[in-house]
C-alpha atoms as one frame of an Amber mdcrd trajectory, in Angstrom:
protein
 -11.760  81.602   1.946 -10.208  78.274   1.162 -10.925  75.460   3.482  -7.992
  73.514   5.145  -8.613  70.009   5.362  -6.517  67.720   7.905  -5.343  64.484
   6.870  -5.563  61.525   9.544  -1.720  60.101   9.835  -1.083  56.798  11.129
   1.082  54.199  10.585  -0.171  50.306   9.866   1.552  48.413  11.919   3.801
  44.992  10.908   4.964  43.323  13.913   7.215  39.988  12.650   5.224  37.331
  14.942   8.305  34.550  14.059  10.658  36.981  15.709   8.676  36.743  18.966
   7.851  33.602  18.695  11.271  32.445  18.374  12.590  34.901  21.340   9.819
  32.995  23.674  10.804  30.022  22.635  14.609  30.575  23.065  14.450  32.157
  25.785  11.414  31.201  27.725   8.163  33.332  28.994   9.821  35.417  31.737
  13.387  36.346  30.273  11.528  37.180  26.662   9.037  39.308  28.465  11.898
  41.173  30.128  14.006  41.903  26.714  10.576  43.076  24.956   9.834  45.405
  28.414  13.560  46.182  28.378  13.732  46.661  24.196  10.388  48.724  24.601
  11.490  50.928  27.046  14.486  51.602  25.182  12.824  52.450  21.921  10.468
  54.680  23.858  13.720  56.761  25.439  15.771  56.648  21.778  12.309  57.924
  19.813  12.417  61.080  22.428  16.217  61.716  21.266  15.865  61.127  17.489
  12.953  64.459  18.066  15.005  66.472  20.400  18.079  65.588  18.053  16.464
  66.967  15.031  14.284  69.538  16.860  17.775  71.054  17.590  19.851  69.876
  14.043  22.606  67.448  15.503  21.693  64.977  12.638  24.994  63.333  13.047
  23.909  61.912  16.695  20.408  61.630  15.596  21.795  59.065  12.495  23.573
  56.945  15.559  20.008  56.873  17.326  18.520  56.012  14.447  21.063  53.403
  13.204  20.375  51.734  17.248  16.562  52.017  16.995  16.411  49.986  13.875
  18.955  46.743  15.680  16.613  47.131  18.567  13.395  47.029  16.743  14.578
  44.052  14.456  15.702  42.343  17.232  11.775  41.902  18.911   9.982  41.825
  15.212   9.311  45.305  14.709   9.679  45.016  11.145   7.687  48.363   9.788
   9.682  50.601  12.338  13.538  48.857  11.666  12.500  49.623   7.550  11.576
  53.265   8.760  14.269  53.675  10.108  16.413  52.616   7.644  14.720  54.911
   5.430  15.954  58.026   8.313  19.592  56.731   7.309  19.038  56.749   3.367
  17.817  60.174   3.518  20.777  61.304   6.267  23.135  60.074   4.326  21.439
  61.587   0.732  21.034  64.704   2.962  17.555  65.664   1.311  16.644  67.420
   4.487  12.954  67.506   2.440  12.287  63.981   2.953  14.110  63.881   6.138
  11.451  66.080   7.829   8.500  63.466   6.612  10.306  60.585   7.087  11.397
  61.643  10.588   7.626  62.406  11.350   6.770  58.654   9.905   9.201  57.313
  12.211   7.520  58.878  15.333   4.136  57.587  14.190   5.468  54.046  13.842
   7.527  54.169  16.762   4.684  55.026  18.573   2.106  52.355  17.177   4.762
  49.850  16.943   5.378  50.553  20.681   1.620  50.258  21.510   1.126  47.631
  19.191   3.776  44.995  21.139   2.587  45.728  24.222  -1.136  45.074  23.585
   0.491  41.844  21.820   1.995  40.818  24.892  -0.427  41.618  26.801  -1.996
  38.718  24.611   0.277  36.407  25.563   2.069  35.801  21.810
């Protein structure tokens, strides 16, 4: 009997710490709180579609998710997840559904840390 053995997956995070820096000092504490709450919220809802999109094949509205995701994410220094996504597109538009599948699955990890990541930072007062 061969033994299976599980990799650990996750994602090291790069959060762009000039992007926030410059949104809070643009725009001040409160209203760059509420675009990074706002921003995080939507990435949350838009990583849910870009599963149940593939989960049921409608790549081409998946690709428009993913093309959103990746403005959003640059826009509040998610760096890591914008590049991820961008690699979604390349491999959409190459349609090697192969890589598609893992880079998809990379996506949701770093969507997920990048999410949890920001928050803690704010939480940290950046």
């Amino acid at each position: 009997m061969k033994q299976i053995t599980m990799l650990a997956m996750s994602e090291p995070i790069e959060l762009n710490a000039e992007t926030l820096e410059g949104l809070y000092a643009e725009l001040g504490d409160a209203a760059a709180e509420d675009i990074i709450c706002r921003a995080m919220e939507e990435l949350a809802v838009k990583l849910a579609q870009v599963d149940r999109l593939y989960r049921s094949h409608q790549i081409d509205m998946m690709r428009k998710t993913v093309r959103s995701m990746s403005a959003i994410a640059g826009q509040i220094g998610m760096s890591m997840l914008a590049r991820v996504a961008g690699d979604v597109l390349i491999c959409v538009d190459a349609g090697d559904s192969t890589a598609l599948a893992a880079v998809v699955q990379r996506l949701m990890r770093a969507g997920e840390s990048s999410l949890t990541e920001i928050w803690q930072a704010q939480d940290l007062s950046i």
